[in-house]
C-alpha positions in Angstrom: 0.0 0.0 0.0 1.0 3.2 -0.9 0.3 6.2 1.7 2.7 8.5 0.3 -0.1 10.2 -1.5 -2.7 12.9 -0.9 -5.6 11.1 -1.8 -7.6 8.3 -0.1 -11.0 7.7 -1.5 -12.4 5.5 1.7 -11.2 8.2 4.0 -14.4 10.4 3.4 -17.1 7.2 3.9 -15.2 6.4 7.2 -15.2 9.5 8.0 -19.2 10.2 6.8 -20.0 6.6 8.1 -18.4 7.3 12.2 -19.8 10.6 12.3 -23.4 9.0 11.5 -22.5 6.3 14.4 -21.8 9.0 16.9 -25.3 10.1 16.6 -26.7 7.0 16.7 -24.6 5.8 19.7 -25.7 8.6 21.3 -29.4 7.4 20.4 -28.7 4.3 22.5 -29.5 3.3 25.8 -26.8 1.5 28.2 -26.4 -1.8 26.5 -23.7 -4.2 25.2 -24.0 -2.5 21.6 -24.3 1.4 22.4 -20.8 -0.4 24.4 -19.3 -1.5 21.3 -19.6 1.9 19.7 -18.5 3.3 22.4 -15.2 1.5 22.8 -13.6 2.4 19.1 -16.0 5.6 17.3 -13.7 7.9 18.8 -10.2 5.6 18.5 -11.6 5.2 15.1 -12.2 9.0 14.5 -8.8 10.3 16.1 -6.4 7.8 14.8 -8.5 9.0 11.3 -7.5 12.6 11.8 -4.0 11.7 13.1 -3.4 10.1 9.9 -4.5 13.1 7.5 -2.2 15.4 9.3 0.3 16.1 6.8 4.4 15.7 8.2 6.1 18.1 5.9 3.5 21.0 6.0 3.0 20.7 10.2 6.8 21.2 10.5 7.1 24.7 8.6 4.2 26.0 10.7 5.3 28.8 13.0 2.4 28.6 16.3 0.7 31.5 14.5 0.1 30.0 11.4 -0.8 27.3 13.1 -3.9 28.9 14.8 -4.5 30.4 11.5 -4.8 27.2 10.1 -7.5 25.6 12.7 -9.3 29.8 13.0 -12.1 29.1 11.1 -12.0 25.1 10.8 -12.3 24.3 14.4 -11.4 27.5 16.8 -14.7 29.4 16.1 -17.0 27.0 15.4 -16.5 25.4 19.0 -16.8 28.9 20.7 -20.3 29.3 18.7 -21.1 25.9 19.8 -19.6 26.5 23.4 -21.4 29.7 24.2 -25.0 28.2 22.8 -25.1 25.0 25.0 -23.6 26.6 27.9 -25.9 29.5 27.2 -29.0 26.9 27.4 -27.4 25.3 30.8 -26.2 28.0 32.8 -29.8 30.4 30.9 -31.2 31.0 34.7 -27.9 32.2 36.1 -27.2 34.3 33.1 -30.5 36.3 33.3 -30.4 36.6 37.1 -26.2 37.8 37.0 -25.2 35.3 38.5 -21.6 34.4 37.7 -19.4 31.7 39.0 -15.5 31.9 37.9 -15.1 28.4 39.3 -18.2 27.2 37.5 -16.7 29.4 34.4 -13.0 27.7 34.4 -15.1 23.8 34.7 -17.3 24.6 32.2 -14.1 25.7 29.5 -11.7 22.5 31.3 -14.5 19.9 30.8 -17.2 21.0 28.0 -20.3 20.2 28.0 -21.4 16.3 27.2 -19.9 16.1 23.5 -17.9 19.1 23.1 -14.7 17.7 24.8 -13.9 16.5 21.3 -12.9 19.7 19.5 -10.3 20.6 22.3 -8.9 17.2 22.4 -8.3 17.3 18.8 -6.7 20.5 18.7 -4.9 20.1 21.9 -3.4 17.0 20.2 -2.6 18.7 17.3 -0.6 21.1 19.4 1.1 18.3 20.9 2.2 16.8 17.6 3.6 20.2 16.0 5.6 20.5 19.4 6.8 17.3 18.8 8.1 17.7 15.0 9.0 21.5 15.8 12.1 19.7 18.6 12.5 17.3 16.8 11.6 14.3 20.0 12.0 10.9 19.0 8.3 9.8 17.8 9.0 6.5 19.4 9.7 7.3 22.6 6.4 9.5 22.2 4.4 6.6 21.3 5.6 4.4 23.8 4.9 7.1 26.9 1.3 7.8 24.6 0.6 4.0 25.1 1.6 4.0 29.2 -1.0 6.6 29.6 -4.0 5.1 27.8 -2.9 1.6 29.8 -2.9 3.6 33.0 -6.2 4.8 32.6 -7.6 1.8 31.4 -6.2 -0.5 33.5 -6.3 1.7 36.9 -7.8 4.6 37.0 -10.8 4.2 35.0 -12.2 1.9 37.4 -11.2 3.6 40.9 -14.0 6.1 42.6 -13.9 9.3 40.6 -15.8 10.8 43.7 -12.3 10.3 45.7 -10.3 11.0 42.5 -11.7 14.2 42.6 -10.2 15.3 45.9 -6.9 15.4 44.4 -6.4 19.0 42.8 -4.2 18.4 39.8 -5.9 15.5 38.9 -9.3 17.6 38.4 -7.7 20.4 36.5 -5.9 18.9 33.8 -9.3 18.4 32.4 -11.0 16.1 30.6 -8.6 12.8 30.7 -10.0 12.0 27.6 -7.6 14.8 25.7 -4.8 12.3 27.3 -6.1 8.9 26.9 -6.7 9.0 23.3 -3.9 10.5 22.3 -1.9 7.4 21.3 -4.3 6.0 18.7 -3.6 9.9 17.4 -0.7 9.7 17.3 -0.4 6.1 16.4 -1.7 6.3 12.5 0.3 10.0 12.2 3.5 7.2 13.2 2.2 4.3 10.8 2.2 7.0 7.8 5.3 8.8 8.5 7.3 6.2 10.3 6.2 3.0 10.1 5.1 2.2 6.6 6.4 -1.2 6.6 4.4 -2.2 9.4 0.9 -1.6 7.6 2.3 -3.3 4.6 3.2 -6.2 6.8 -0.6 -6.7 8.0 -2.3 -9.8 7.0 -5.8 -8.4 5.8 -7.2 -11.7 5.7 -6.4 -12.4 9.9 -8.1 -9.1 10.5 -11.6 -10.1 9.2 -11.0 -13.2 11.9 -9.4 -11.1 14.9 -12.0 -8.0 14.6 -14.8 -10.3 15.4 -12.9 -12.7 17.7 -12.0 -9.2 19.9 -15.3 -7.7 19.5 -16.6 -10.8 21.6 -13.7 -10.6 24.2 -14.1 -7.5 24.6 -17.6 -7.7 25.6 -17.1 -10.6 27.2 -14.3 -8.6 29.2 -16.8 -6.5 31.4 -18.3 -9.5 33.2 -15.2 -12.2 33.0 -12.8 -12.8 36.2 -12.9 -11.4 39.5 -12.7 -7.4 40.0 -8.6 -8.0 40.7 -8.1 -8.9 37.4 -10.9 -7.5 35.0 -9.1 -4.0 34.5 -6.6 -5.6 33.3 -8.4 -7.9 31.1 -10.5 -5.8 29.9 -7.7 -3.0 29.1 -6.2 -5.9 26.9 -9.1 -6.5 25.0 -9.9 -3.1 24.6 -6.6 -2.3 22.9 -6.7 -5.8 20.7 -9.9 -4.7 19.5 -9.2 -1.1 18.7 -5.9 -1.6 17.3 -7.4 -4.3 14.8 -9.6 -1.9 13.3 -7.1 1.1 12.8 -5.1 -1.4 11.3 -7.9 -2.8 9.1 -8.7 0.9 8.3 -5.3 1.8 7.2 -4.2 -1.0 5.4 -7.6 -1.8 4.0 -10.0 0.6 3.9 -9.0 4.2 3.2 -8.4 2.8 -0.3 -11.9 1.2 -1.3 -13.0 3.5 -4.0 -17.2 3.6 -2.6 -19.5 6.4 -3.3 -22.3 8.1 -1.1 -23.8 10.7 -1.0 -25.1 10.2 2.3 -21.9 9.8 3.5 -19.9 12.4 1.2 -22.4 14.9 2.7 -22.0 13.6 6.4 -18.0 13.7 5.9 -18.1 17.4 4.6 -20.2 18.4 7.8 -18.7 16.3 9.9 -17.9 19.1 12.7 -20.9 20.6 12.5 -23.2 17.0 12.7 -21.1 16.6 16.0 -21.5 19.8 17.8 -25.4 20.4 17.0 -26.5 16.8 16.7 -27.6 16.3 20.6 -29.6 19.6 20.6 -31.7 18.0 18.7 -31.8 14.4 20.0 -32.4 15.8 23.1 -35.7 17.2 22.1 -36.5 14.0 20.2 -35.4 12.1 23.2 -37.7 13.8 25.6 -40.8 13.7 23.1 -40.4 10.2 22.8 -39.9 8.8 26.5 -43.6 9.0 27.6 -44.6 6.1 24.5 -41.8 4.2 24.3 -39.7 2.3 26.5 -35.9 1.2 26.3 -35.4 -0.8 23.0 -33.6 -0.8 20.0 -36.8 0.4 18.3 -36.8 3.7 20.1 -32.9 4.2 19.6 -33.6 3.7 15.9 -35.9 6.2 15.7 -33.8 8.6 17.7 -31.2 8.2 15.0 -33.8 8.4 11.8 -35.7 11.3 13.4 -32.6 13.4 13.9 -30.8 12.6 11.0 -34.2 13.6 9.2 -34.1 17.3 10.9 -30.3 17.8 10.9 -29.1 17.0 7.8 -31.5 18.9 5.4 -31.4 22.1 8.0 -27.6 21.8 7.4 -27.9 21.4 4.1 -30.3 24.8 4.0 -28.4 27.4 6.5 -25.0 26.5 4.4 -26.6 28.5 1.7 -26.2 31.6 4.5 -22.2 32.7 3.9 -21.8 33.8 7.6 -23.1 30.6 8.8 -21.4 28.2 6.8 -18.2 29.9 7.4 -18.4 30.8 11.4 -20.8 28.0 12.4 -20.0 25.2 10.1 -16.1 26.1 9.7 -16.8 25.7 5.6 -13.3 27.1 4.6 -13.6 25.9 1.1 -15.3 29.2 0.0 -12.2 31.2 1.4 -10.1 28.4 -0.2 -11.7 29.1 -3.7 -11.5 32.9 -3.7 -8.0 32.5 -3.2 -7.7 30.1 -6.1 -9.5 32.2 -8.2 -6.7 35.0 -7.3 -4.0 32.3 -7.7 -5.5 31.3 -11.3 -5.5 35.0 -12.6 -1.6 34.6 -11.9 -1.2 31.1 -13.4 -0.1 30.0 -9.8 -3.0 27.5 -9.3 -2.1 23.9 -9.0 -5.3 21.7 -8.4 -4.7 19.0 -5.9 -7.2 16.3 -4.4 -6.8 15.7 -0.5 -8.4 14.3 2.2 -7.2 17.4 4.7 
C-alpha cells in the first residue's frame, strides 16, 4: 500500500459513516451494543484525523500560522457551539447575574457532554507540532502515549472518581479523555510517516478473523474474572480490538473506491453533525420517552428522526455565507476565492486531498 499520497478515497465514507454512528450511539440506551460503539468511534475518529495530518506542512508552521490554520475550521465553530449550550445550561444564572468563575473555568476545562472532542483534537494537534518543531523521537512519544492510555484503562478508569476528585491536579488537567486518546492519534500519524512497513506487513485476511474474535472478548471482558483482574483484562481487549480496526482501516479501507452521497455529505459536515446533533436528539429524546420504553426500536428512531431534521437544516443554512463559514467552519469558499486570485496569476495547481 501506498500512503505516500494525498488522496484516499475511503477516508471520506469512514469518515461520513463514524460521524453518522456517533449520533446513533448517542441514540442508545446503556447496552452491550451502544458499548461497542462506544469503545472504538472515537479511537476510530482520532487515529483518522492523526493520519491526515500532513508531516512536511506541520513542521514549517510557526504557532501563528498554526492557529491560523484551525481559525475558522475548528477554533470558532466550537466557541459558537460553546457559548450556545452553555448558554441553554447555565440560561437562569445568566439572566439573574449570576456568575461563578469556578463554574466558568469547569465549564471551559470539561465542555459540555460532546464538546470535549474539539479541544482534544486541537490540543493533540498542538502536541504533535511541538513534537516535530524539537524534533523528540516519535517513538519514545508513542511508547509514553501508550503507558498513559494503559494507565487509565487499566487503573484509573475503574477507581471512585468521587475520591479521584479530591486530588487538585488530577481535576484540573481536564477532561482525561484529551490524554487517553492520544496514542491512537498519534499512532496512524506514526504508521504514515514512520512505520510504513508495518501496515504493509498486516495480513488483511487475519483481520476479518481477529476484529470479530476481539469484539466478543471484549464484551465478554466486562463481566469475566474477579474485580482484581478485569481492569486488566478488559484494558487488553480493549486495545486488541481497537488496534485491529485502525489497522484494518489503514491498510484496507482508506483505499476502497465507494460512493455516497449520504456519507460524502455527512464527511463534509462532519464538525458541524457533532457539535449540533444532541440539541436536537435531546428534544426527540424527551418527546419520545412517555410512548416508548428502552429498545432498540426507540434508539432507531432517535437516529432516523434526527438525521431527518439535521441534515436537510444543514444542508439549508450552508446557503447563508456567515453561517457556513463561522458555524459550520466551511473554509472551502475562502479556499476558492484564493484560487481564483492564484488562477489570474497562473499560480494554481489543483490537488485532491483528504485534509
Amino acid at each position: 500500500m501506498s500512503i505516500s499520497k494525498s488522496y484516499f478515497p475511503g477516508i471520506d465514507v469512514i469518515k461520513g459513516c463514524l460521524i453518522l454512528q456517533v449520533v446513533l450511539t448517542h441514540s442508545l440506551g446503556g447496552n452491550n451494543f451502544s458499548f461497542l460503539m462506544y469503545s472504538y468511534h472515537m479511537p476510530l475518529f482520532l487515529s483518522i484525523s492523526g493520519f491526515l495530518i500532513k508531516q512536511d506542512r506541520l513542521r514549517k508552521l510557526s504557532f501563528g500560522d498554526l492557529v491560523r490554520k484551525y481559525l475558522y475550521r475548528l477554533i470558532i465553530p466550537w466557541i459558537i457551539a460553546f457559548l450556545f449550550y452553555n448558554t441553554i445550561v447555565y440560561f437562569d444564572d445568566i439572566i439573574n447575574f449570576r456568575f461563578d468563575i469556578i463554574a466558568v473555568l469547569k465549564a471551559i476545562v470539561y465542555p459540555y457532554y460532546h464538546l470535549w472532542f474539539i479541544p482534544a483534537l486541537l490540543f493533540m494537534i498542538f502536541c504533535l507540532w511541538v513534537i516535530e518543531r524539537n524534533g523528540i523521537k516519535p517513538k519514545y512519544v508513542l511508547a509514553f502515549a501508550l503507558c498513559i492510555t494503559l494507565s487509565w484503562f487499566g487503573y484509573f478508569s475503574w477507581e471512585d472518581q468521587r475520591l479521584m476528585e479530591s486530588n487538585w491536579l488530577y481535576v484540573w488537567i481536564g477532561d482525561k479523555r484529551n490524554f487517553i486518546y492520544f496514542f491512537f492519534f498519534f499512532l496512524s500519524y506514526y504508521l504514515k510517516n514512520y512505520g510504513q512497513h508495518l501496515l504493509r506487513r498486516i495480513n488483511k485476511k487475519l483481520l476479518w478473523f481477529l476484529i470479530p474474535a476481539f469484539t466478543f472478548l471484549l464484551v465478554l471482558s466486562t463481566y469475566m474474572g474477579s474485580m482484581a483482574i478485569r481492569p486488566y483484562y478488559y484494558t487488553l481487549c480493549y486495545m486488541l480490538f481497537n488496534l485491529s480496526i485502525i489497522y484494518f482501516s489503514l491498510s484496507y479501507l482508506i483505499n476502497i473506491k465507494f460512493k455516497s452521497s449520504i456519507f460524502q455529505f455527512s464527511n463534509n459536515y462532519s464538525m458541524v453533525i457533532y457539535l449540533y446533533h444532541y440539541i436536537i436528539l435531546e428534544e426527540i429524546i424527551r418527546s419520545m420517552d412517555p410512548y416508548f420504553g428502552e429498545s432498540l426500536l426507540r434508539s432507531g428512531l432517535i437516529f432516523l428522526v434526527t438525521c431527518l431534521i439535521l441534515l436537510p437544516l444543514i444542508k439549508l443554512l450552508s446557503g447563508i455565507r456567515f453561517i457556513d463559514l463561522y458555524v459550520f467552519g466551511n473554509t472551502k469558499r475562502m479556499a476558492e476565492k484564493k484560487d481564483k486570485a492564484h488562477e489570474t496569476f497562473g499560480l494554481m495547481e489543483p490537488a485532491r486531498s483528504n485534509e
